[in-house]
C-alpha positions in Angstrom: 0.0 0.0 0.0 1.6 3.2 -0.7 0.8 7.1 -0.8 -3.0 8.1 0.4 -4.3 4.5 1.1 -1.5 4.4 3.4 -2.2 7.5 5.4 -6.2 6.7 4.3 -5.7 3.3 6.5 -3.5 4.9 9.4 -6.3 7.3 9.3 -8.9 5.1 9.8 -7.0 3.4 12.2 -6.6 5.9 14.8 -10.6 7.1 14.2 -11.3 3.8 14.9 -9.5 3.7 18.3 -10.3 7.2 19.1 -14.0 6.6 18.7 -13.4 3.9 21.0 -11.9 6.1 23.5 -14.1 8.9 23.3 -17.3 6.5 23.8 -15.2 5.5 27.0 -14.8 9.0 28.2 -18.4 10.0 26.9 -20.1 7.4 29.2 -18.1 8.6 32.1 -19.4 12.2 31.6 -22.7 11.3 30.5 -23.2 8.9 33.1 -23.1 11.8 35.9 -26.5 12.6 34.2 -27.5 8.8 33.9 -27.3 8.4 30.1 -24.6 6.6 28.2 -22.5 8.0 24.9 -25.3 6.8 22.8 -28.0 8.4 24.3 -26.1 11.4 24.6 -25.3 11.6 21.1 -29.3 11.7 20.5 -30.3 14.1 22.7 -27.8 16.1 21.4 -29.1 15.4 17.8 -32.3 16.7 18.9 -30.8 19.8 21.0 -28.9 21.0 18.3 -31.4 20.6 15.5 -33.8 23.4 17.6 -36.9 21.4 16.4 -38.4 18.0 17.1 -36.7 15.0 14.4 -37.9 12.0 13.7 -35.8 8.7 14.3 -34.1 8.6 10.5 -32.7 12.4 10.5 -31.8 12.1 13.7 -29.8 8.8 12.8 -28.6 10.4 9.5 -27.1 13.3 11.1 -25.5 11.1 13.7 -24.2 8.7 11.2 -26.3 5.6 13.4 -28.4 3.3 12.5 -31.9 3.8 13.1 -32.2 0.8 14.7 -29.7 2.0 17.5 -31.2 5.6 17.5 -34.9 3.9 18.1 -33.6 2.1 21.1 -31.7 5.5 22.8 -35.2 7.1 22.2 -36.8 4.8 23.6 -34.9 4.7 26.5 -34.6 8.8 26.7 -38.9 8.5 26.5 -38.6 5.8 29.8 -36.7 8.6 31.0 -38.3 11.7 30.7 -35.7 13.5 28.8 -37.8 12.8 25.4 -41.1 13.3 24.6 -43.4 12.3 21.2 -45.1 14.4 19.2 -47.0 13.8 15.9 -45.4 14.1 12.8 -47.7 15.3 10.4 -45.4 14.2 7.2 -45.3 11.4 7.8 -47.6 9.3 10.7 -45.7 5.9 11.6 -42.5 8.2 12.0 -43.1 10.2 15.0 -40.8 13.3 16.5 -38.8 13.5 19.0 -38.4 16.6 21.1 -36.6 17.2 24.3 -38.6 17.6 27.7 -37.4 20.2 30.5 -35.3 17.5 32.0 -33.8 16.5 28.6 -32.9 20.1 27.9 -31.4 20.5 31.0 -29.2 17.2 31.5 -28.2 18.2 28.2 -26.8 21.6 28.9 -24.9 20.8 32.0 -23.0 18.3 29.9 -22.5 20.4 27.5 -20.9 22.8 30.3 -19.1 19.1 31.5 -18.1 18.2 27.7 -16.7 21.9 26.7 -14.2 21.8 30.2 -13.1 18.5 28.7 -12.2 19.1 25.4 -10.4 22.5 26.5 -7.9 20.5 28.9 -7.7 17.2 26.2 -7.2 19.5 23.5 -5.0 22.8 25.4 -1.8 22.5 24.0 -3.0 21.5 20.2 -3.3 24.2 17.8 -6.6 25.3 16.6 -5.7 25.1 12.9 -4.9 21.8 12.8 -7.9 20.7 14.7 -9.9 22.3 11.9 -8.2 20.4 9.7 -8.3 17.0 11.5 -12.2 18.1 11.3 -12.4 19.0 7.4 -10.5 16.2 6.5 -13.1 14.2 8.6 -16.0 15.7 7.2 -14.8 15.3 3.8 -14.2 11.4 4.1 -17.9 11.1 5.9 -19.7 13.0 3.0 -17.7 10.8 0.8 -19.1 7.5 2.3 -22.5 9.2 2.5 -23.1 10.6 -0.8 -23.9 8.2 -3.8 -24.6 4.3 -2.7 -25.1 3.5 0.8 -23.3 0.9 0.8 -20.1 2.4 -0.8 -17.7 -0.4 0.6 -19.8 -3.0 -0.4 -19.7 -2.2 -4.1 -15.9 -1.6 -4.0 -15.4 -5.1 -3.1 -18.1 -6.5 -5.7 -16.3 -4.0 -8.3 -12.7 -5.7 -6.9 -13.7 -9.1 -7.0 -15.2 -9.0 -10.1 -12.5 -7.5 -12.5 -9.7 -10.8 -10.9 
């Protein structure tokens, strides 16, 4: 392997141990608030979107499956940090909105979240954070634009022209 699909892999690599270590460190501070990484990652879905989402936009913009965003909803519901409402486009997919309680777990980790960052990340330079993150975002609209199942086809297109 040699040029780009080297660093591609190396890159993948280390996302693929960091996401394990920041799920690790996620459930430590979201479980001051009783929620895990997962259900943190949806309620902050729906924080940040400012409106009520239904399960597939909220899995969408999260990069999840729907499958594991239905089960952090449901959960978030049993808890009181979600509440259903109607959706009038479409009636089998309801929304999802934060309740007072959701809203507010969700900002005191925030406040929790942003105090950790600044110490993991003090002595890195903000440039080359932003372009750890374009680089990021550039590889995930890659994989989500065209076929959904972009890998899959490059190993059908591999095997088949052997």
């Amino acid at each position: 392997m040699k040029g780009t699909a080297a660093a591609g892999t190396e890159l993948v690599l280390d996302v693929f141990k960091l996401n394990g270590l920041v799920l690790a460190a996620g459930d430590r501070l979201a479980g001051a608030e009783g929620l895990t990484s997962a259900r943190w990652q949806v309620l902050g879905a729906i924080a940040l979107a400012r409106e009520p989402l239904p399960v597939p936009r909220i899995a969408r913009r999260m990069g999840l499956t729907r499958q594991s965003v239905q089960a952090s909803v449901n959960r978030l519901v049993d808890d009181g940090m979600v509440t259903t409402r109607p959706n009038d486009g479409h009636a089998r997919s309801p929304l999802f909105d934060l309740t007072d309680h959701g809203a507010a777990a969700y900002e005191r980790l925030s406040v929790a979240q942003e105090e950790w960052i600044g110490a993991l990340t003090a002595d890195l330079r903000a440039e080359d954070l932003r372009a750890a993150s374009r680089v990021l975002r550039s590889l995930s609209v890659r994989l989500t634009s065209g076929s959904p199942s972009h890998v899959q086809e490059h190993v059908e297109t591999k095997g088949t022209s052997a």
